[in-house]
N, C-alpha and C positions, 0 to 999 in steps of 0.2 A: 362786733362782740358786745354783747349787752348781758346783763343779769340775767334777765328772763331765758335766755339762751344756756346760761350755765348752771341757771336753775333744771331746764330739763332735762341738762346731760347727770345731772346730779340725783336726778328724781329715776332715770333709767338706770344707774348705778345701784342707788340702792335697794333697787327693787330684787335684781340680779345678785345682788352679795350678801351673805349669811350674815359677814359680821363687817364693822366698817373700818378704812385703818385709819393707823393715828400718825403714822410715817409716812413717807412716800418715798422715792427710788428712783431716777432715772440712768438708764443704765445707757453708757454711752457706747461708741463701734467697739466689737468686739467683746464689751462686757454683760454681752446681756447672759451668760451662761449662771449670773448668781441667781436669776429668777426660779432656776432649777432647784436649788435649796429652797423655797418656800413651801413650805407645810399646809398641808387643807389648800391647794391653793383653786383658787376659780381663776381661768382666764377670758377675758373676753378680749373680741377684736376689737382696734381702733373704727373700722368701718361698720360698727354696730351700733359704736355709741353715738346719740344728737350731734351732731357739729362737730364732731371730731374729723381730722384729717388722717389719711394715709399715708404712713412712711416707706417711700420708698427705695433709702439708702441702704447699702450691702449690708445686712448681717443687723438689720432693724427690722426686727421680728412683727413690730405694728401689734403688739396687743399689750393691756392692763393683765397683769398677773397680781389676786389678790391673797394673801394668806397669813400665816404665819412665820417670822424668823426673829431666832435669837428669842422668841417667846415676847415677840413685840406684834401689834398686829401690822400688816406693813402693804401697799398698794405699789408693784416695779410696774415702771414702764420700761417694758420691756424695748424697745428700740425709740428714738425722738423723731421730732422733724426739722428741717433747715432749711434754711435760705435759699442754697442750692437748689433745692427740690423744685424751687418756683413758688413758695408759701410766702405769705406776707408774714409781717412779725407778729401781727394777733394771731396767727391762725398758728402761728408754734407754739406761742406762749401759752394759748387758749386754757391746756389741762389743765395748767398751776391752776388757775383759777376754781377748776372744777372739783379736784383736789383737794381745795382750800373749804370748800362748800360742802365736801364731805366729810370734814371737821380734820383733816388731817393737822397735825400741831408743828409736824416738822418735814425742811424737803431737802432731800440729799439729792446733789446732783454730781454725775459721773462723764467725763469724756476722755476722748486720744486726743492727743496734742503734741503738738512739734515745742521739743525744747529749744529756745533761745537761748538762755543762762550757762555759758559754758563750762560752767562748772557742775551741768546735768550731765546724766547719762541716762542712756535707753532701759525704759525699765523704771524708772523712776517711779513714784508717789510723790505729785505736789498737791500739798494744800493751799487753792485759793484764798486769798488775802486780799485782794482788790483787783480790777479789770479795768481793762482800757475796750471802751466801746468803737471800734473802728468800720462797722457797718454803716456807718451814716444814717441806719432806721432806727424806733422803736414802735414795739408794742402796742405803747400809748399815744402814737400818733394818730389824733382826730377827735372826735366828740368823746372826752370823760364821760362813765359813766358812777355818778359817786357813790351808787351802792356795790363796787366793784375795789376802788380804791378812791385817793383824794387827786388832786389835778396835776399837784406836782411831789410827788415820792420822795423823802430825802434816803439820798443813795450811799451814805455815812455808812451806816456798818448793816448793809446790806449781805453781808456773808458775816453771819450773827455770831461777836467771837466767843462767847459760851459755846456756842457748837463748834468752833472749831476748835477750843480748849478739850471739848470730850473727844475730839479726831485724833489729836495730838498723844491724849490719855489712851486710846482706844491702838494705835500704832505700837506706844513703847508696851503694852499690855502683849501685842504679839511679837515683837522683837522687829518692828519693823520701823526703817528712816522714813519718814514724812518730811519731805521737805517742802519749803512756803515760797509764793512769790504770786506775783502780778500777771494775770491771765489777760492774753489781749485775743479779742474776736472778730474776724473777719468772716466775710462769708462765702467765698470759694465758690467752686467747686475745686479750681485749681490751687496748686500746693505755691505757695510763696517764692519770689524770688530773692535770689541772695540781698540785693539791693532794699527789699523791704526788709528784710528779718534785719540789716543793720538800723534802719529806720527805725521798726519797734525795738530794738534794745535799746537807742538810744532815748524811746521815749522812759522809758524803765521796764518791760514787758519782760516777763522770766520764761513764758510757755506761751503759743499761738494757734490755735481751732476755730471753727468753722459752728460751733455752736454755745449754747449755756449762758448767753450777756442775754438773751432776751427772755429766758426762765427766772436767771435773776431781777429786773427789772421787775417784771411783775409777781415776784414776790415780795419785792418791797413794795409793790402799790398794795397788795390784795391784803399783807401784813402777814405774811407768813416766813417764820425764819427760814433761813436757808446757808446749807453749808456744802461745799464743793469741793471735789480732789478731781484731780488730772492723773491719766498715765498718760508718761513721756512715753510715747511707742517709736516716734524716732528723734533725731536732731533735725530741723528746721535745717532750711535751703541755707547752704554756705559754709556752716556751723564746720562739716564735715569733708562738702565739695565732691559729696557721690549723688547719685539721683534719687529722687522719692518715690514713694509707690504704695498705696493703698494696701499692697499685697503684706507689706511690711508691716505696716500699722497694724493688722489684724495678728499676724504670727507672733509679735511682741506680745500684743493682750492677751495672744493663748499661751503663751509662757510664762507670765504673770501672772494667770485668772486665777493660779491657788491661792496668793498671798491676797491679792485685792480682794477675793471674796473673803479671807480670813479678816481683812481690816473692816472691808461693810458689815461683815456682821457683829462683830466688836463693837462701832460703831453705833448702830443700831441699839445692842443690848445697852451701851451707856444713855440713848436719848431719853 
């Protein structure tokens, strides 16, 4: 991943889009149905843009949807990529970057996630407060490029708490609990054993997914704020002592999708 590379996916962007956003959106399993709210919207494919990768996880759409919400101008990415896929970590992270080069100012990011914290429940709204990186890769393994970011990123308030102060504002504005804690990310494909989920509680982990540590990282390299919420779509291996299933994960975030769209766009209008 070089500049020049994200220069041209940025140069094919804006050639494509009417008007440029100032937001961005990643909408994680399950959530991609708020991109349906975007007004004017243009979509293009992931396999259109320069260097961009294909998603090919359930229910990740694989395209930029550009428009308007909440009367903000705003760019979803409509489904992500992961580890599981077989993508290295620049080649997920890659967008932020591109993103970042189309001048967007702020980046919300969205996943499913197994709650650890027992005092979750299914259904939940956490807001990101800090991550535990438990993939053993980054982004920014191998040659910096410093017109991209600096060599070593301080990872201090990497989930920028002015934006998560407008989350918070943006939650009680719709009558909704936002609840806070420590996101830890591994990179699956498979669902955690009980044995691990007491591992990351013990390290202090609130919530556990398979994506979102490596979008953040480089947007503390690239210097682009960034602010995160989880839906708890089930309890993490143990928690409950039933089995998991993907199948689950999705039918949670479609019984959720009215509130969590009612809080992104909230959200949004407060950025």
């Amino acid at each position: 991943m070089t500049h020049v590379q994200v220069a041209e996916s940025a140069a094919y962007l804006r050639a494509r889009l009417p008007v440029l956003p100032e937001i961005a959106i990643v909408l994680g399993s399950g959530l991609g149905p708020l991109a349906g709210q975007v007004q004017d919207a243009v979509s293009i494919a992931y396999a259109e843009i320069p260097h961009f990768r294909m998603s090919t996880a359930p229910d990740h759409a694989g395209r930029l949807v550009c428009g308007t919400l909440a009367g903000r101008r705003v760019a979803c990415m409509q489904g992500r990529l992961h580890g599981y896929e077989g993508y290295a970590p620049d080649e997920i992270a890659y967008p932020v970057y591109v993103l970042r080069a189309l001048g967007v100012q702020a980046l919300v990011l969205t996943n499913a996630s197994g709650g650890i914290n027992t005092g979750f429940a299914v259904g939940d709204f956490m807001l990101i407060e800090d991550h535990i990186n438990l993939t053993g890769k980054s982004p920014l393994t191998g040659a910096n490029d410093a017109q991209l970011g600096t060599r070593f990123p301080d990872m201090t308030f990497a989930y920028a708490p002015a934006l998560r102060d407008k989350a918070q504002a943006a939650a009680q504005l719709c009558g909704l609990t936002l609840r806070t804690g420590v996101y830890c990310g591994v990179n699956g494909p498979q669902f955690e054993t009980p044995a691990e989920i007491r591992a990351f509680r013990a390290l202090g982990a609130d919530a556990v997914g398979m994506s979102t540590v490596f979008e953040v990282i480089a947007a503390a390299h690239c210097g682009l704020p960034a602010v995160a919420v989880a839906m708890i779509t089930n309890m993490a291996a143990g928690v409950l002592m039933q089995p998991l299933s993907g199948a689950e994960v999705n039918e949670i975030a479609a019984r959720r999708g009215v509130d969590f769209r009612r809080l992104m766009t909230a959200l949004v209008e407060k950025l």
